[in-house]
N, C-alpha and C positions, 0 to 999 in steps of 0.2 A: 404237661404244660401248666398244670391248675399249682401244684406242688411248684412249681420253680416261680409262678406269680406270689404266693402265700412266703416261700421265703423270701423273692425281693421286699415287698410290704413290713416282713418280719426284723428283715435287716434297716430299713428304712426306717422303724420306729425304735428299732436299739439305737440308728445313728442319733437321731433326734431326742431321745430321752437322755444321750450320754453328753450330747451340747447341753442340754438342761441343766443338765446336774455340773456342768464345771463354771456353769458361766448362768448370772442373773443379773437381771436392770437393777439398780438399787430401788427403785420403788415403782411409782404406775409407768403404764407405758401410754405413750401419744401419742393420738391417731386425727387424722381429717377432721373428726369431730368438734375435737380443741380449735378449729383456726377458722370455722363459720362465724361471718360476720368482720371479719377482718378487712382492711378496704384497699390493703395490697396482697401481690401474693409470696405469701409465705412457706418458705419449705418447712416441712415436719423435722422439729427441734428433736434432735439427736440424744438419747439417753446415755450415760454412762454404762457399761456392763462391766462386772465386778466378776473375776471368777470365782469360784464357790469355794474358797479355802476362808476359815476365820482363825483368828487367834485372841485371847482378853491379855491385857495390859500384866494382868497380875502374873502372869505364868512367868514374865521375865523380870519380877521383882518389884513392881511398884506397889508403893506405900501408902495406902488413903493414910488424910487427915490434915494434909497442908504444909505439914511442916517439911515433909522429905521431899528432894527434889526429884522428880521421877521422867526425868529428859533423855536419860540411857534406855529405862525400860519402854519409852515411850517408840524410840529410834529403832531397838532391837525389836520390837513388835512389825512393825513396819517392812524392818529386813525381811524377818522370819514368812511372809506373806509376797512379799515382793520375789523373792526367788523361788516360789513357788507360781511364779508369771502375775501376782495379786491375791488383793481377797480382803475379808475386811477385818478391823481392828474394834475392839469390842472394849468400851471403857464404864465399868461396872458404876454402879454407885457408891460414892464415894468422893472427899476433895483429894483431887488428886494437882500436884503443885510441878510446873515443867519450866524448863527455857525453853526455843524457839524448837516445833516440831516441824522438820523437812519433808513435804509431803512428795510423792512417787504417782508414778503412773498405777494406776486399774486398783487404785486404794478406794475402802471406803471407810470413814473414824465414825463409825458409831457409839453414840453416848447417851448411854442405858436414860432413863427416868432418873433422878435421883443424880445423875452423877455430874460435878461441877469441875471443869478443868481452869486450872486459878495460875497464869503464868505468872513467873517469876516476878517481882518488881526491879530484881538484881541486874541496873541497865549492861554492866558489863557481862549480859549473858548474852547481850544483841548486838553481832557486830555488825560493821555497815556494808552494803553493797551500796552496786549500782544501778538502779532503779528509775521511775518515775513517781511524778509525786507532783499536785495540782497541774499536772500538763507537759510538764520541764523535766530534762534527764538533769538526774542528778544523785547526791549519795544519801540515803538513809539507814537506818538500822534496820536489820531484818526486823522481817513481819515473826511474831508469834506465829503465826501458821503462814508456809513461805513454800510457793512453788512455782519452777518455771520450765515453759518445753514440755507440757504433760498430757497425756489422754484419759479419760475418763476417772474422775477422781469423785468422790463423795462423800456429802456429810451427814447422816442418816442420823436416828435418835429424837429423844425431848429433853435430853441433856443442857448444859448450860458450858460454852465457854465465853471465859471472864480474863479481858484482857489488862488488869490492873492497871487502869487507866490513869487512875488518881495519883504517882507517882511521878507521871510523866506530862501533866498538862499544865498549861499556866490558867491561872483563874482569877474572874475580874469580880471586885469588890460588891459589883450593883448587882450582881447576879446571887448572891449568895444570901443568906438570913444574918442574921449575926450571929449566932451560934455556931453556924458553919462555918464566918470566914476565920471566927477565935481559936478553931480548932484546927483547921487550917495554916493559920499561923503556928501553932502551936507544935506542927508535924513538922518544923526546919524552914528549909528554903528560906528565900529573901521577898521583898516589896520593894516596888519601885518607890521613884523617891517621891513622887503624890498618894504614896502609898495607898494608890484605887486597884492594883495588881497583885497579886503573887505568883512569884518562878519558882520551882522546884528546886533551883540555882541560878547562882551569880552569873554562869556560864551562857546559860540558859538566857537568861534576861538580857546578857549584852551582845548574844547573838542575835536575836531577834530585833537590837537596833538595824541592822544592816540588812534585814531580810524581805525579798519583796512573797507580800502574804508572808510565807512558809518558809521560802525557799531562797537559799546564799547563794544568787547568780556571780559574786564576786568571786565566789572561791573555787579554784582550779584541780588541786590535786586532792586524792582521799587521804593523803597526811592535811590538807587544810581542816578537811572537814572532822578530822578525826580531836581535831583540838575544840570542836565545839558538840561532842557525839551527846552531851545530853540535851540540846537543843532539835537532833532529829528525832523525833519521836516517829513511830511505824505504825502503818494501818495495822488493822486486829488480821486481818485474813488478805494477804497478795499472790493471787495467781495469775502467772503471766503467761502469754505468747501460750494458748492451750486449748485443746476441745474437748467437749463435753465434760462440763463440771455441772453439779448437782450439789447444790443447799434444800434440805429436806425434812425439817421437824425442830431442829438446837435454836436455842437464844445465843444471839451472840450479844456481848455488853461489856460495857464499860472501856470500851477501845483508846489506846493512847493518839490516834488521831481518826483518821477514817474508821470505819468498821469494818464493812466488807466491798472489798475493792478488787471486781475484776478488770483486768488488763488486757486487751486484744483477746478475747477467747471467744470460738467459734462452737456456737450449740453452749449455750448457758440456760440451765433453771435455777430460780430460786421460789421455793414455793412452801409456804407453811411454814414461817420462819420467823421468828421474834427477831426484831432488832432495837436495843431497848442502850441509852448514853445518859448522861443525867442532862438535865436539862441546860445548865451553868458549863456543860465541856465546850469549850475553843473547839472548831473546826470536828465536829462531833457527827460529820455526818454516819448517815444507814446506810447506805448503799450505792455507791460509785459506780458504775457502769461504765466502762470507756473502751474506746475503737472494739466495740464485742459485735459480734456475727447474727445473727439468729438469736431470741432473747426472749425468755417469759419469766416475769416475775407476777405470783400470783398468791390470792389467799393467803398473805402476810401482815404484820405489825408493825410498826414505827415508832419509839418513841425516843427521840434524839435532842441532839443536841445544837444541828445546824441543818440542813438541808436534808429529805429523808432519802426519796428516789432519787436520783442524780443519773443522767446521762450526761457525758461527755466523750470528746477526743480530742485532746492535748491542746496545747497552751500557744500559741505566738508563735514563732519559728519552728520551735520543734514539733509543734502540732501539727503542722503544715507536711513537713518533712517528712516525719511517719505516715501521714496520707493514707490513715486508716480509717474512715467510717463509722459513727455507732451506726449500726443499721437491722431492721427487721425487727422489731421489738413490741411487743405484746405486756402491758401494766394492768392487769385487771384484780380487781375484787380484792383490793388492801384497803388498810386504816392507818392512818398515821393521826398521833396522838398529840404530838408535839416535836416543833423543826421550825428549821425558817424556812422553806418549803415541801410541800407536799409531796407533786411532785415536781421534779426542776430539770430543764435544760442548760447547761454552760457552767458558770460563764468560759470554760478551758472548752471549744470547738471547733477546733481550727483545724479540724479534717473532717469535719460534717456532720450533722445528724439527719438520716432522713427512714422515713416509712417507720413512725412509731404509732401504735393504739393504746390508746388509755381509756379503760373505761371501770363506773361502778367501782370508782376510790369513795372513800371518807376520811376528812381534814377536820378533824376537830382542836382548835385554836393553834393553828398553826400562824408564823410568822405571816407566812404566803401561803397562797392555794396553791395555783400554776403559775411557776418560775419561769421567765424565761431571760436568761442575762448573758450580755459580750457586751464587748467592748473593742473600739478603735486599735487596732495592732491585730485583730486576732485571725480576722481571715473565716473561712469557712461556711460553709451554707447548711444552714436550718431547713428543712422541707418537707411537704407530703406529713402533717400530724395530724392525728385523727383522735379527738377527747369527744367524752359521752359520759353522761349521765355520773356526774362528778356531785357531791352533797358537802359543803360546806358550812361550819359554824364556829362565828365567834373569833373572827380573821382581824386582828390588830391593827393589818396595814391593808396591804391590795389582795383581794382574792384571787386577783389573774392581774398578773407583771407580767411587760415587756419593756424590759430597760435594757438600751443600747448605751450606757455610761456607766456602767457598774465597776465601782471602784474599788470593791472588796469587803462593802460590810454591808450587813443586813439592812435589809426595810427601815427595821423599828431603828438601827443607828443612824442610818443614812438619815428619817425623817427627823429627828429627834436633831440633829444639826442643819435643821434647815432646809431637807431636799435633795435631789441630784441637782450637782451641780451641772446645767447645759448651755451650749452655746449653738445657736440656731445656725452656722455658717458651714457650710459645706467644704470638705477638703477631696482632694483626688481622687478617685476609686481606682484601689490598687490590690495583691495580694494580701493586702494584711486588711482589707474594710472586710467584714460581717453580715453576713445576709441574711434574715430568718423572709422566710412565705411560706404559698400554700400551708394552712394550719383552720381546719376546722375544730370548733369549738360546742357543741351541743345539748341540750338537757343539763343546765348548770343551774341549782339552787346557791343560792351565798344565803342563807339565814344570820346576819351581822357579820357586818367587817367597817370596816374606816372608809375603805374606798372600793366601791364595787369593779371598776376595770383601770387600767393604767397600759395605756398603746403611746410606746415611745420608741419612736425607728431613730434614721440617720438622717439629716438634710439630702448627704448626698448617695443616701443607700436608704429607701425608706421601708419602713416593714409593707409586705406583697400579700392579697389575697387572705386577710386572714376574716374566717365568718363566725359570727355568734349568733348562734337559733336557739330560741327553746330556755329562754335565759330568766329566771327568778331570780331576784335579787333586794335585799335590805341591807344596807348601810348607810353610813355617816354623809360618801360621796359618791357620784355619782362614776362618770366617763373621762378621762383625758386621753385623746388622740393627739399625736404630733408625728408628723413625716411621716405618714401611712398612704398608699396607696391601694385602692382595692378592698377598703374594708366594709362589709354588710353585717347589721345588727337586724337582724329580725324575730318578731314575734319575742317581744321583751317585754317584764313586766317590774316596775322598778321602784321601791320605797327606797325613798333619797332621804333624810334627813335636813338637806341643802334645798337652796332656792334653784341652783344650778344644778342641771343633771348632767350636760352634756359639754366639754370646753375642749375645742376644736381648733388645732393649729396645722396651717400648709399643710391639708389633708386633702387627696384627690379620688376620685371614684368608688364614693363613699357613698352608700346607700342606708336611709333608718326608714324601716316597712313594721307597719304592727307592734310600734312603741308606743307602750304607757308607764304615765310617771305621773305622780300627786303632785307636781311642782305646779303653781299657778304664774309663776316670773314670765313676763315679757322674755326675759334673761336664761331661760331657762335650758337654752341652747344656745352657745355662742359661738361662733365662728368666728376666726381672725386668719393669717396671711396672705400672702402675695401670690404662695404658691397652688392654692384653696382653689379647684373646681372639678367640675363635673360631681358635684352634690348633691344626690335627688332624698327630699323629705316627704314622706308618704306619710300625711294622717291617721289615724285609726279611728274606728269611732268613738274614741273614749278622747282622746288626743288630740287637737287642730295645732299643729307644728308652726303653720305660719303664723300662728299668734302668739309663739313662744319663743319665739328664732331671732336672734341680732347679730347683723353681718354685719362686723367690721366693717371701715372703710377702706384696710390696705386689699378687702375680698375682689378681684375681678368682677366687673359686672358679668352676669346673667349665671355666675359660678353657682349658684344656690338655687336650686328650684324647686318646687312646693307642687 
């Protein structure tokens, strides 16, 4: 009996050491530990497993150095591990120069120290599919790195891929030094006729008259769009409709629109990962995130070009349709260097975002801190967010945006013309009005910005429950509420530069408990509309609110109470 227990045991550890050896997680694995503290509940995010077969690039012919195109050896590496059920792909050091790599199931592209993958600039290497892109189905060029319908795929290394981005972007005048924009010039393409622009082409420049943002909702078939293909430029990395993907140590840079953009994928990490666009790139975002499942992004870098962390799910109609979800999502312990936000919501969510945590970021001058933007047509509910101990510095416009009017350009353009444009009147609420609530806010330092908060809902859909505790703050401006319901400011402490700290429109069930501000104005809180009450001002002892407060005359009476 003792002998027949000794070889079940014996066989039991052959069976388990021979799973070992065929099949490995691409890197840590994640356990209970990772999701303490989180204030929903989250299932344990899914690792890729790779099986244990490798192959290097070189064995099937590729050429460091840049000049040789190595998209055959790149493909046959690929095969070569794929029909062996996977395994990973090992890209030495070296510039190694490719068109558009089609990634497979149970792959992982490891990219040694040292080694720079520099795709083609040759746009006829990138034909177009059918895709998404800012929210909307529609046609672009394949992605440089392109995959869809896949299982566990990943990108392991400290390698660098470079998606020569500078080929395909249009680039605007005020952004650049003069040095750069003469040189610029000097590489082709054309300038618009205020010559404050340059397109890579003529093509290019008169497609984008007719494009909303990005994207040619007028054009119908992929022969339309095939007459303006250098106008679609492709994210650096698209993987679609997939689970378990794994970003793991590479820089990605220099992307011809987005950078890393996943799509509907169920168990995503990205963690320990450079995401670095020049600053001057058009639509330059880091990191897209859209209708994905389950979600950690962690211990990463940012230095972009537009927007860094981004969640979304799809755009107006079609985002609706898809009726996919961001959801379950975990942002912890990044640095974004430069973006127009930190991190951001929207404005393409028109299948939802809900149960996300963010905590122990760093925004060092970014556009925005936290983003949060929709707009009229889009539809979709905001919900259940949970930020913490966020550290701010040196914020241009608003550290924390909530703009329900966002038009499609940044802060600093938006403000720089003037403002959002808004009009206080209420229209129907229907499938396509926008909803953001519940959204806690906590342990937020802003060390300088322009505008320390900015809370702008809808007349007829107003921002819901959203709370700020634990709030340090130095800037230029203080608070603007409008169409908010449910909002608490507590335990605040606020270097305003302004007489005015606080400018308050038809805001209801709004509570300030444990607020101080160096503002000595009668003015220093003001309240205005019709629709204005149930507003309780709690003094602190540093603070007596009722000798700082002016209510309107359109305020209801007894709507303000002290």
């Amino acid at each position: 009996m003792k002998n027949k227990s000794k070889n079940f045991l014996f066989a039991a550890f052959v069976v388990m050491l021979s799973s070992w050896s065929q099949n490995s997680v691409a890197q840590n694995s994640n356990s209970n530990a990772n999701y303490e503290g989180i204030e929903f509940k989250m299932a344990i995010i899914k690792e890729p497993v790779i099986p244990n077969n490798s192959v290097n690039i070189k064995e099937f012919g590729a050429i460091s150095g840049g000049d040789v195109l190595n998209t055959e050896a790149f493909a046959k590496a690929i095969d070569a591990v794929s029909k062996k059920g996977g395994g990973k792909v090992i890209i030495p050091p070296g510039i190694w120069l490719t068109g558009p790599i089609i990634l497979k199931s149970n792959l992982e592209l490891h990219a040694e120290v040292g080694a720079l993958v520099k795709f083609s600039p040759d746009k006829s290497l990138y034909p177009l599919v059918e895709t998404s892109f800012e929210g909307l189905n529609t046609w672009r060029c394949i992605s440089p790195l392109y995959g869809k319908n896949l299982e566990n795929v990943a990108f392991t290394g400290k390698g660098v891929w470079d998606g020569s981005g500078e080929v395909w972007r249009q680039v605007k005048k005020s952004k650049m030094t003069e040095s750069q924009w003469k040189k610029i010039i000097a590489s082709g393409g054309v300038l618009n006729e205020s010559k404050t622009s340059w397109y890579p082409s003529e093509v290019f420049m008169n497609a984008s008259k007719g494009a909303d943002q990005n994207v040619r909702l007028d054009l119908k078939t992929k022969e339309d769009f095939e007459k303006i293909h250098d106008f679609l430029r492709p994210v650096l990395v698209s993987i679609q409709n997939s689970k378990r993907v794994l970003f793991d140590g590479p820089v990605f840079q220099n992307s011809p629109a987005w950078n890393i953009h996943p799509l509907m994928i169920e168990d995503l990490i990205v963690r320990n990962v450079s995401v670095r666009n020049p600053w001057f790139s058009q639509n330059g975002d880091g990191l897209d995130v859209e209708s994905c499942k389950n979600v950690l992004v962690e211990n990463s870098s940012f230095d972009v070009g537009d927007d860094a962390i981004c969640i979304k799910s799809g755009k107006d109609k079609d985002g609706r349709d898809r009726a996919v979800p961001c959801e379950n999502i975990i942002i912890r312990n990044n640095i974004v260097y430069h973006g127009h936000g930190g991190v951001t919501v929207g404005s393409e969510m028109s299948s939802g975002v809900k149960n996300m945590h963010v905590s122990n970021c760093t925004f060092m001058g970014t556009d925005v801190g936290l983003r949060f933007k929709s707009n009229r047509g889009r539809g979709g509910v905001v919900e259940n967010i949970f930020i913490s101990d966020i550290f701010m510095t040196d914020i241009p416009s608003q550290a924390i945006s909530f703009n329900l009017y966002y038009g499609g350009k940044s802060i600093a353009e938006t403000l720089e013309e003037g403002g959002t444009p808004v009009v206080n009147k209420s229209v129907p609420v229907d499938e396509k009005t926008p909803q953001f609530k519940n959204i806690s806010m906590k342990n937020i330092t802003i060390a300088g910005a322009n505008q320390a908060v900015f809370l702008q809902g809808l007349p007829e859909m107003n921002l819901e429950n959203i709370e700020i505790s634990n709030l340090k703050a130095k800037a230029d401006k203080g608070f603007t509420i409008v169409d908010a319901n449910g909002i608490k400011i507590t335990n605040a402490n606020l270097d305003i530069k302004d007489s005015a700290i606080f400018d308050v429109y038809n805001v209801k069930n709004m509570s300030l408990k444990n607020v101080d501000f160096n503002s000595t104005s009668p003015k220093a809180v003001t309240i205005n509309g019709a629709a204005s009450e149930k507003i309780q001002l709690t003094s602190s002892s540093n603070t007596d609110l009722s000798k700082k407060t002016f209510i309107g005359k359109s305020v209801p009476k007894g709507a303000v109470k002290f």
